[in-house]
C-alpha positions in Angstrom: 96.3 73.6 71.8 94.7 77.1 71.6 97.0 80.2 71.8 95.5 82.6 74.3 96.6 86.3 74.6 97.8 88.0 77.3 94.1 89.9 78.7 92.8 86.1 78.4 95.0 84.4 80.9 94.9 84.3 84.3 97.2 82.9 86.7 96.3 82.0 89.8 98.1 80.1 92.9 95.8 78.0 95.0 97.1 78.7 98.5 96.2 77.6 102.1 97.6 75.6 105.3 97.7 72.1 105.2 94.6 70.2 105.0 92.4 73.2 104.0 91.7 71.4 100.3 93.5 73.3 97.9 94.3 69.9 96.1 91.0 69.0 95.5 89.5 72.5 95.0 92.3 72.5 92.1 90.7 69.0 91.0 87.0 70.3 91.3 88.3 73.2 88.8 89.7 71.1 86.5 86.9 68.9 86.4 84.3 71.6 86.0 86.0 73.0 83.2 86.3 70.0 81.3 90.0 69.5 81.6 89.9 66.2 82.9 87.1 63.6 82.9 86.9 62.5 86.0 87.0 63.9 89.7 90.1 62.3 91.4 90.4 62.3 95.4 93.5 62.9 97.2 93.0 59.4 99.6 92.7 57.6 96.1 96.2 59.5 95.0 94.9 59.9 91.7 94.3 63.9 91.6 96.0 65.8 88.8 98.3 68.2 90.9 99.3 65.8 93.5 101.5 62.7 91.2 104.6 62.7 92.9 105.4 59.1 94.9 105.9 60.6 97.5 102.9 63.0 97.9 100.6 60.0 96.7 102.2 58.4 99.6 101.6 60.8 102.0 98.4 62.6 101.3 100.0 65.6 101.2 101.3 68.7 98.4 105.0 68.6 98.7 105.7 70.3 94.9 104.1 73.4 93.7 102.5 71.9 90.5 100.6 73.0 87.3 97.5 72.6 86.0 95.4 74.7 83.2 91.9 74.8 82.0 89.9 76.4 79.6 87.0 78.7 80.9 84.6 81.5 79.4 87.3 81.3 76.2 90.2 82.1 78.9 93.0 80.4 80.2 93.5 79.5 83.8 96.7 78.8 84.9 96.5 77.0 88.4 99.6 76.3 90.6 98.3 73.9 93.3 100.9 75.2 96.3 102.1 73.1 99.4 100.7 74.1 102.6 103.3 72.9 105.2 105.8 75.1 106.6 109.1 72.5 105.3 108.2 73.7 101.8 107.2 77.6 101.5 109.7 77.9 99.4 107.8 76.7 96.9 104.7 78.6 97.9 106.9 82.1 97.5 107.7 80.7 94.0 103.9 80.4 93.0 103.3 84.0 94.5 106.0 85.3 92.3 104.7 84.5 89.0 100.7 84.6 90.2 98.9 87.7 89.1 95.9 86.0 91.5 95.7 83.9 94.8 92.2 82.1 95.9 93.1 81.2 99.3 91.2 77.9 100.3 89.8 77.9 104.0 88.9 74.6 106.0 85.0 76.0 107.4 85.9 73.7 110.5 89.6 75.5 111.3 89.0 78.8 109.7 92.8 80.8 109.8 95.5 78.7 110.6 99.0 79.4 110.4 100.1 79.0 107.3 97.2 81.5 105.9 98.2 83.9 107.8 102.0 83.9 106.8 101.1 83.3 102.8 98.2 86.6 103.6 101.0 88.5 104.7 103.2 87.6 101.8 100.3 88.6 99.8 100.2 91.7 101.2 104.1 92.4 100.8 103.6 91.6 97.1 100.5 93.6 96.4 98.5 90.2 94.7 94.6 90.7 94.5 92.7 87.9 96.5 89.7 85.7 96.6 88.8 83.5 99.3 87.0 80.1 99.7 85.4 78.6 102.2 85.7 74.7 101.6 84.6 71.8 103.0 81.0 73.1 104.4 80.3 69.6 104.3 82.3 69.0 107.3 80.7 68.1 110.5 81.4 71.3 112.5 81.7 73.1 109.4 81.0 76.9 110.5 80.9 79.5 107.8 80.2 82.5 110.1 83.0 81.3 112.5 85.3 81.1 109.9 84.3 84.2 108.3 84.6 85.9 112.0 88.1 84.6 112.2 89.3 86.2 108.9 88.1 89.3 110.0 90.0 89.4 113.0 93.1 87.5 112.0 93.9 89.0 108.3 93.9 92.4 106.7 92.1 93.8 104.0 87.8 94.7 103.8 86.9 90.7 103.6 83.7 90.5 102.1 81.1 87.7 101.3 80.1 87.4 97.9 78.0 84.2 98.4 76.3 82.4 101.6 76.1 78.5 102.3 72.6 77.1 102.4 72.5 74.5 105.2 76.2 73.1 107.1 77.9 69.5 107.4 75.1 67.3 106.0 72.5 70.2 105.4 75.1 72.0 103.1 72.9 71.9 99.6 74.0 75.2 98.1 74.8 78.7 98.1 72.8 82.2 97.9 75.0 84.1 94.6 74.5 87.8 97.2 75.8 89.8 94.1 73.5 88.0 91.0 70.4 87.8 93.9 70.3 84.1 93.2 70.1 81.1 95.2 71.7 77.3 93.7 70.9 74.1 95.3 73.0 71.5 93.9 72.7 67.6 92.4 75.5 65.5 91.7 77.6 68.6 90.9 74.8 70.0 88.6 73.1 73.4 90.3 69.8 74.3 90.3 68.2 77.8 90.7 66.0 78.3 93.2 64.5 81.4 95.4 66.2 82.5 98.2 65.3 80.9 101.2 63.4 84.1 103.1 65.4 83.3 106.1 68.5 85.1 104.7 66.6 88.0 102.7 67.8 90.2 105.8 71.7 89.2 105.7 71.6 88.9 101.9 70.6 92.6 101.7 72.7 93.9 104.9 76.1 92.1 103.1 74.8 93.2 99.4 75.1 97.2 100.7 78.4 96.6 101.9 79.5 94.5 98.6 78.3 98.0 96.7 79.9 100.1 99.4 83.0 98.1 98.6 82.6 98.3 94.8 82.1 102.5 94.5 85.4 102.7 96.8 87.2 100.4 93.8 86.8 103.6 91.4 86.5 107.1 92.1 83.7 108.3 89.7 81.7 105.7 90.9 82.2 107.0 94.7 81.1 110.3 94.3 78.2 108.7 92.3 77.6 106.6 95.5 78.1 109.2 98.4 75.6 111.3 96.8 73.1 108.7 97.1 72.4 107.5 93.6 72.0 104.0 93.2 74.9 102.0 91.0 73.6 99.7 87.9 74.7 96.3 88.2 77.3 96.7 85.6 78.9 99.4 87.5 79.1 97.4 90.9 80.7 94.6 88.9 83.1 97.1 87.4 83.7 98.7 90.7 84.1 95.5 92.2 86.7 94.2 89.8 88.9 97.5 90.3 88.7 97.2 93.9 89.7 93.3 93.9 92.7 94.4 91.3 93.9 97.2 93.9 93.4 94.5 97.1 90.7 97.0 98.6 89.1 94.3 98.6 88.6 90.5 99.3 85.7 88.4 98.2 84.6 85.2 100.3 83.0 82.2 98.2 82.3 78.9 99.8 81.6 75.2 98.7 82.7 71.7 98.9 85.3 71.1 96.4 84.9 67.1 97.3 81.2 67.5 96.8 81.5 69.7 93.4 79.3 71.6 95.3 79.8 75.9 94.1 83.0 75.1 92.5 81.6 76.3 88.9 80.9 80.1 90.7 84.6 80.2 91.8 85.4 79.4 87.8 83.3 82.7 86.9 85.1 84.7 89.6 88.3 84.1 88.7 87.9 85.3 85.2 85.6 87.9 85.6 87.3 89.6 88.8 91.4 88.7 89.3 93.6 90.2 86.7 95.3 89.4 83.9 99.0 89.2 83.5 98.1 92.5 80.8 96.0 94.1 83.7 98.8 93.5 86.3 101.5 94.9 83.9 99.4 98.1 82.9 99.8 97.0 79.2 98.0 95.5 76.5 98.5 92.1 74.9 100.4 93.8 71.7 102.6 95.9 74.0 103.6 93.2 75.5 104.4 90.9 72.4 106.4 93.8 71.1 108.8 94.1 74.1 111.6 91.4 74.4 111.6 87.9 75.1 111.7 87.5 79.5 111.0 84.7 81.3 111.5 83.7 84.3 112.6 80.4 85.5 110.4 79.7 88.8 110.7 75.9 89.4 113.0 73.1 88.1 112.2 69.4 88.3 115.5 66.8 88.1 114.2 63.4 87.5 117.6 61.0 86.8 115.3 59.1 83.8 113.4 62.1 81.9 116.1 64.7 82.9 115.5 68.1 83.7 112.0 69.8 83.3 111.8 73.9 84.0 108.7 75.8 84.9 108.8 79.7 83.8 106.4 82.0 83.2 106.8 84.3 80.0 107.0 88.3 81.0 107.5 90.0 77.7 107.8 88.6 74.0 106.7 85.3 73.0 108.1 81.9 73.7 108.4 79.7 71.1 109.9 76.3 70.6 113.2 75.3 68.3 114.9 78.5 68.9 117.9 79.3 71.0 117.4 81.5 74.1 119.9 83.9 76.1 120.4 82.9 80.2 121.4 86.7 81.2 122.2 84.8 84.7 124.7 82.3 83.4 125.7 84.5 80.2 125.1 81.7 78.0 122.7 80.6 74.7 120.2 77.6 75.4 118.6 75.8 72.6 115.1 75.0 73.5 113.2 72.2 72.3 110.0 71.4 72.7 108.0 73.6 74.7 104.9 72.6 77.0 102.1 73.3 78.9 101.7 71.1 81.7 98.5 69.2 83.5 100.3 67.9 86.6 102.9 65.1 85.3 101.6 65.2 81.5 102.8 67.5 79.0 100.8 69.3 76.2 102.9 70.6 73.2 102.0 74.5 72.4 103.0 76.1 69.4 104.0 79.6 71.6 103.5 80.8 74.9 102.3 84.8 74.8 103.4 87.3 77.0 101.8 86.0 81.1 101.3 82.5 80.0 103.3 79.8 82.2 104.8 76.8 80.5 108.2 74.5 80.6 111.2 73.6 78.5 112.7 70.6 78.9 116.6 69.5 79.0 118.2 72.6 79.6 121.8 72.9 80.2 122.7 75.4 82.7 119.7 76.9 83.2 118.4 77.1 87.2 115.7 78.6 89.2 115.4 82.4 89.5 117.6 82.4 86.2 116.3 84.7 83.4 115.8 83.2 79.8 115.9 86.4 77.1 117.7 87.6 73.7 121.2 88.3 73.5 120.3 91.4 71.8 118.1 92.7 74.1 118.9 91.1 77.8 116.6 91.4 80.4 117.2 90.4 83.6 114.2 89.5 85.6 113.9 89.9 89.7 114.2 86.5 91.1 112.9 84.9 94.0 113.9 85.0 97.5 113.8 81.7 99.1 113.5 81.2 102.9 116.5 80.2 104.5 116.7 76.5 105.9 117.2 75.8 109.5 117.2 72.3 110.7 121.0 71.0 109.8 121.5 67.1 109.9 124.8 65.1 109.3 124.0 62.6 106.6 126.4 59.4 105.2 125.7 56.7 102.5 124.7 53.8 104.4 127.0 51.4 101.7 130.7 52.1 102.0 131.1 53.1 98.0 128.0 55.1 97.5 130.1 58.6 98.3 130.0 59.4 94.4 125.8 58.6 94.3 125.6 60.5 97.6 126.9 63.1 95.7 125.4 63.3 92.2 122.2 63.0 94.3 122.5 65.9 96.4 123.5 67.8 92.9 120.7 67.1 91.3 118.3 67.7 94.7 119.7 71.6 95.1 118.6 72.2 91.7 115.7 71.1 92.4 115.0 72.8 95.5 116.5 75.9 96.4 115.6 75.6 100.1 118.2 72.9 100.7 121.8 73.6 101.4 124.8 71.0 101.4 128.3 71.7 103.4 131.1 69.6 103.7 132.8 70.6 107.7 136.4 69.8 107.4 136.4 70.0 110.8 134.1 67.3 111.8 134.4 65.3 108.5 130.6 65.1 108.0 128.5 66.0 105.2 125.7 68.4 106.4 122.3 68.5 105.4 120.2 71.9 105.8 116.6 71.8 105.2 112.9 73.6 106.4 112.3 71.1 108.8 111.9 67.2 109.5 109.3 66.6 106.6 111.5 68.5 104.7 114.8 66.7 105.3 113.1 62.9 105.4 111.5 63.6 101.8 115.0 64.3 100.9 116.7 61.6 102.4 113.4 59.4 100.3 114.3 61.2 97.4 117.9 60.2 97.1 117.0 56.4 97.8 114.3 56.4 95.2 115.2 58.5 92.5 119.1 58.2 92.8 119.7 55.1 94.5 121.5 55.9 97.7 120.0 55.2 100.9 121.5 57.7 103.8 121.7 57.7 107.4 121.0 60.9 109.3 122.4 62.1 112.9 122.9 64.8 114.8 126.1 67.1 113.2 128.9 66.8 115.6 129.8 70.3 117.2 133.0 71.7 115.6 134.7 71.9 119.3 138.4 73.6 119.5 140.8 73.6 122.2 143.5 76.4 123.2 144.8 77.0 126.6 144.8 79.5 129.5 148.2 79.4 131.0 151.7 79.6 129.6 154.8 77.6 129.7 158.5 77.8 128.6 161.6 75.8 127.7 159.2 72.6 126.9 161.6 70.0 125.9 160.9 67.7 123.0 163.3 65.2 121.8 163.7 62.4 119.1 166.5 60.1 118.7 166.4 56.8 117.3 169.3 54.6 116.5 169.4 51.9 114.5 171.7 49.8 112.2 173.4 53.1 109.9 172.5 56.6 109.7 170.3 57.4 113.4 167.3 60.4 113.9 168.1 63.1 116.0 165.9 66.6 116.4 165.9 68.6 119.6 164.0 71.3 120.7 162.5 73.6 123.6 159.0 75.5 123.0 157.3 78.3 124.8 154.1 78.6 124.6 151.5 81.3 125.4 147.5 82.5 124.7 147.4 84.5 121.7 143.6 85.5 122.4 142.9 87.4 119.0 145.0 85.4 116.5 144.7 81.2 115.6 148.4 81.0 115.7 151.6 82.5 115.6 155.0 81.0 115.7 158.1 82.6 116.5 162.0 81.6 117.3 165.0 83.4 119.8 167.2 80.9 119.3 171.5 81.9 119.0 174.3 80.1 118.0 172.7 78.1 115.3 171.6 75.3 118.1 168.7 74.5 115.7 170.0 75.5 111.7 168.4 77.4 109.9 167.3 74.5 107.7 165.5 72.8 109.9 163.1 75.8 111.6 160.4 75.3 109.2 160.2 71.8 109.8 159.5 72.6 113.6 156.8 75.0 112.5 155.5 72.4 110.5 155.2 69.8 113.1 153.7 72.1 116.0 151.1 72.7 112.7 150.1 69.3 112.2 149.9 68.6 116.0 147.6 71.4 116.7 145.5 69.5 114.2 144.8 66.7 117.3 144.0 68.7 121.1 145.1 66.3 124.0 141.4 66.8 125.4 139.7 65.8 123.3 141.2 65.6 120.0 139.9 68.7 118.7 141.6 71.3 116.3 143.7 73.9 118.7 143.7 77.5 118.4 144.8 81.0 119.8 148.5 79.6 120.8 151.7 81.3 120.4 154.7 79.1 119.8 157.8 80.4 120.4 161.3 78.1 119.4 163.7 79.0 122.6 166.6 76.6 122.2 167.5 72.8 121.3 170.5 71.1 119.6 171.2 69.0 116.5 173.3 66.2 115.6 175.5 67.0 112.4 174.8 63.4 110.6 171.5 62.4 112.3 169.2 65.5 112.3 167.0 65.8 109.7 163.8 67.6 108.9 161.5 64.8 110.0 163.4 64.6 113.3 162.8 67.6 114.4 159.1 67.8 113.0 158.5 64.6 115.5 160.6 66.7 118.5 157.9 69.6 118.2 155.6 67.2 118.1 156.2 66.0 121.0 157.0 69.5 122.7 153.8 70.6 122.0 151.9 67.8 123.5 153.8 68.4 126.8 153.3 72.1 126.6 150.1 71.7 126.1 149.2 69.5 129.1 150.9 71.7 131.2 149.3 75.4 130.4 146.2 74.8 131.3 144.1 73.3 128.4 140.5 74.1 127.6 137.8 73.2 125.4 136.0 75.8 123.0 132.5 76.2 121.7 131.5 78.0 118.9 128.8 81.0 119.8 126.6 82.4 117.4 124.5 85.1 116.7 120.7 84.5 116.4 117.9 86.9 115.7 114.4 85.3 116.2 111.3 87.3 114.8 108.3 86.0 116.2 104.5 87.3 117.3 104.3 89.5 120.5 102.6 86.7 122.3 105.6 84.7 122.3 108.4 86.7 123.4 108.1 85.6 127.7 108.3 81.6 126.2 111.1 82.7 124.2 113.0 84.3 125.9 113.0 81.4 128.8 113.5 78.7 126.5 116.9 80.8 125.2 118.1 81.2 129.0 117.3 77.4 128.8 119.9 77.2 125.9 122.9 79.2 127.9 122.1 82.1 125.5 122.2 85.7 126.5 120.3 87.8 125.2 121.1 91.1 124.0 118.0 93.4 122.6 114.2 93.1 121.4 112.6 95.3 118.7 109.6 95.6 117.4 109.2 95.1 113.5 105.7 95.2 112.1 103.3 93.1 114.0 106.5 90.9 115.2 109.2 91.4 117.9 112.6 90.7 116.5 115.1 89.5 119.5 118.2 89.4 118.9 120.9 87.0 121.1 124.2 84.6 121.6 123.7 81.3 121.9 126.0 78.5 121.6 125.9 76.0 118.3 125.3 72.7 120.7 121.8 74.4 121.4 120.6 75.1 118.6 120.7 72.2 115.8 117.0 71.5 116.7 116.2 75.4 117.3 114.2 74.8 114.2 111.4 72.2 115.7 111.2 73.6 119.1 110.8 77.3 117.7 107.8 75.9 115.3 106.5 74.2 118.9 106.7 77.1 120.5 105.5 79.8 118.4 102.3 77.8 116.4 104.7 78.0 113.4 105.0 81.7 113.5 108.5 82.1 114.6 111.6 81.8 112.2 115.3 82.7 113.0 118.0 83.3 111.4 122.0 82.4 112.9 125.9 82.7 112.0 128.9 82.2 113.6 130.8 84.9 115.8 133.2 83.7 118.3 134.9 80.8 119.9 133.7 80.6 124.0 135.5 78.5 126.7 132.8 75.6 127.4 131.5 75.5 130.8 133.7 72.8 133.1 130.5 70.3 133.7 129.5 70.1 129.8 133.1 70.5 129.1 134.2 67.2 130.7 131.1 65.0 129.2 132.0 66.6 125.6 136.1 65.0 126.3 134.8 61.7 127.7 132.2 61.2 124.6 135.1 61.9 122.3 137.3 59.9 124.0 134.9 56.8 124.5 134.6 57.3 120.3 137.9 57.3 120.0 138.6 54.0 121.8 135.9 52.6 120.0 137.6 53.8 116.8 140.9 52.4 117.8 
């Protein structure tokens, strides 16, 4: 395969909300470029981009993947990106290795959600932009409408570079407002043909502003514009290709990518107007080969039967294969292999990888997302990528008894895979806990370990990590063991006070004389008021925020022994406890929820609705960041109701602060479940 140099390549992340097409505008690309022979459909689940099971399955981009063609003696990189909400952190990968975006529009829905949030992340990163318009095929398909609602919804001077001829089952072409061309299509093939006089008026109103847009792209040609000369056609293009570099502005294409209908024009636009990875850097091509090797590691694949494939794009120096790299992350050397440049699922050997070409290594070590692969000599250490944080927590256990050890290696081999899951063990509740972007997200997983790994899982609800304490105090608590039997007996005797201790989890002191209790034997009574505190009398939750204090008791000079008088405090403490008032605890955490304006009054009820209190609002951008306490049982589904509530707009973020007496209603409900399990245990 060709090497191509850096001003050659462009990269470009196909990005859009669900549905919009970006699968098969990425498969009408390939196709037009002669990268693959045939046009594959997404219902068929035979496109390039979209090969994993489960996307094939579902219909739907789960993976960010790869895909390159050849075009005008350039390379085009194209990561296809998911468009559901559960797996944006893929998207954010894409966008941080992209020097371009074409962000695909559905001409029935116009903005949805997940265009706006990716057009904002675009923003934050400063990536140029085109736009297109797909599926004018569509019955209800509405090119104006959807233009209107870009205008309004996004930022930026959103321009059209091209109008649809016809809509739904009229849709025959576009009019090329920049060339002054007009293209009816056949089969895929276009065909010039005059402009239909019915949009000579448009085509010349939107063609001023295309020029006004391209003389504000570079300053010479400004002043050449404001005093009123007219710019030549290669000047506008120029113009227009600064001013698309520096996000002034946004060109608006449109087509049918399942109808090859003005996918070819999108091909041109790419490679003639978004950067290169030499552009984007301010460098040329043999700058950049001179500088040392960086590349960062932007996606990782874990497949149990081919191993482990990494995605990384190359920043500076070139990448070869059968040489041995530098991890500045893990402080470690990696051999490399074989490198590749991947179309979807199949790999293509290259001989080297130039600076702002994107590839993959297979089989590396220790190697991970975000990690930096570089010279020891010369170590650079790349900025990595900030995942969103996951959410929606769920308890999951192997449904064969045995399967703990799969369960495990699974999950391993998932979170390097996917940096938007987390895995926790609670001691506490003795549950494994799952944390992922939402149900899609958490379901694909639990699919993933039973196909790939083996294990088939069962998912609940985690159990709240409750705590009991008390609110009352008691003294001189007697607890006593003695037990005779044939030879040596048990004897350990002992009276406890015991007390709130509101800002400590325990403290245990004695005020004991004479040597009622020796000395010997103390740290055994500790001990066993320890392990009982382990099991509250409520409900059999951990208990906390005691004082213990060892008043008096008496000993037996052959009998008493250590365990004795651990099972005497045992027993103390159990009667203490029932008698000083015992309550149950919840954990309360501390939430801060960002959403649009529109939704704070919806919010804010539904977190009343949640016993939360909430403590301050502040605006932060175009979003209203309110900030609150909210107790744990309400919020392992925050994640689905907030998407319900907000259109997908909202996110939050929580951690633990205190421990809360649980209101008496809930609080008896919470000790019957636990007891009714328990019984059911026993």
């Amino acid at each position: 395969m060709k090497v191509y140099p850096t001003e050659s390549i462009r990269n470009v992340a196909i990005v859009a909300h669900g549905g919009a097409g970006k699968t098969s505008l990425t498969e009408a690309l390939l196709y037009n470029a002669g990268a693959t022979k045939r046009l594959g459909r997404v219902e068929e689940g035979n496109t390039v981009t979209d090969f994993h099971p489960e996307e094939v399955k579902r219909k739907v981009t789960i993976n960010t993947s790869l895909a390159f063609c050849e075009w005008k003696d350039n390379k085009i990189n194209l990561l296809d990106t998911p468009g559901y909400a559960d797996f944006f952190g893929d998207v954010l990968a894409a966008l941080r290795v992209a020097d371009g975006l074409v962000v695909v529009l559905s001409a029935v829905a116009g903005v949805e959600v997940q265009t706006e949030i990716v057009w904002e992340h675009a923003d934050a990163h400063g990536l140029p932009r085109l736009a297109y318009i797909n599926k004018m095929d569509r019955e209800n398909a509405n090119f104006h409408k959807a233009l209107e609602s870009m205008k309004e919804r996004l930022s930026g001077n959103i321009v059209p570079v091209q109008l649809p001829i016809g809509a739904a089952e009229t849709f025959t072409g576009i009019v090329d407002i920049l060339n002054l061309k007009a293209y009816s299509y056949q089969n895929g093939k276009a065909q010039e043909i005059p402009i239909p006089p019915e949009y000579e008026d448009e085509v010349n109103t939107i063609r001023e502003s295309l020029i006004e847009a391209a003389a504000e792209g570079d300053d010479e040609l400004l002043m050449k514009y404001l005093e009123g000369e007219e710019l030549t056609e290669e000047e506008i293009r120029r113009g227009l290709k600064e001013a698309v570099a520096g996000g002034k502005v946004i060109p608006v294409l449109c087509g049918s990518a399942v109808k090859n209908i003005a996918v070819e024009p999108l091909l041109d636009f790419i490679v003639d107007y978004l950067p290169s990875p030499a552009a984007r850097a301010g460098k040329s091509s043999e700058e950049l080969e001179k500088e040392p090797l960086a590349a960062l590691i932007f996606k990782t694949l874990a497949d149990p039967y081919v191993g482990k494939l990494s995605m990384f794009r190359v920043y500076g120096g070139t990448f070869r294969p059968d040489t041995t790299v530098y991890n500045a992350n893990k402080e470690t050397e990696e051999k490399i292999g074989s490198v590749f440049a991947l179309q979807g699922k199949n790999q293509v050997a290259v001989t080297e990888l130039k600076p702002g070409d994107i590839g993959a290594v297979t089989k590396l070590s220790v190697s991970a997302t975000c990690d930096t692969l570089t010279t020891k000599a010369h170590p650079a250490r790349l900025e990595g990528i900030e995942f969103p944080e996951p959410t929606l927590p769920v308890a999951i256990r192997p449904k064969s008894k045995g399967d703990e050890d799969k369960l495990s290696n699974g999950l391993a081999r998932l979170l390097e895979e996917d940096p938007t899951l987390r895995i926790e063990k609670n001691n506490e509740t003795r549950e494994t806990i799952l944390t992922g972007m939402g149900e899609l997200h958490l379901d694909i997983t639990v699919e993933r370990l039973q196909s790939k790994f083996g294990v088939a899982v069962e998912m609940s609800t985690p159990k709240v990590p409750y705590r009991e304490t008390i609110k009352g105090s008691v003294t001189r608590i007697e607890g006593k063991y003695k037990k005779q039997t044939g030879g040596r007996g048990q004897y350990g005797h002992v009276f406890l006070d015991m007390s709130p201790l509101p800002d400590q989890e325990f403290e245990f002191t004695e005020t004991i004389f004479g040597g009622v209790v020796p000395r010997q034997y103390i740290p055994a009574v500790e001990k066993g008021v320890r392990e009982a505190m382990q099991e509250g009398i409520l409900a059999g939750y951990p208990v906390t925020n005691i004082k213990i204090n060892l008043a008096d008791g008496s000993y037996h000079p052959v009998d008493s022994s250590e365990m004795a008088f651990k099972i005497a405090a045992s027993m103390a403490f159990k009667k203490a406890m029932e008698q000083a008032k015992p309550v149950l605890l919840e954990p309360i955490m501390n939430v801060e929820i960002t959403v649009p304006e529109q939704f704070m009054g919806d919010i804010i009820g539904d977190l009343n609705g949640r016993r939360g209190r909430v403590f301050g609002m502040e605006p932060r951008g175009k979003y209203q960041v309110i900030r609150a306490q909210v107790p744990l049982a309400e919020m392992y589904r925050y994640a689905i109701d907030l998407k319900s509530l907000t259109q997908g707009r909202g996110r939050f973020h929580m951690e633990f602060d205190h421990y809360e007496e649980v209101p008496a209603g809930i609080a008896d409900k919470v000790i019957q479940a636990a007891r009714a399990a328990r019984e059911k245990e026993e």
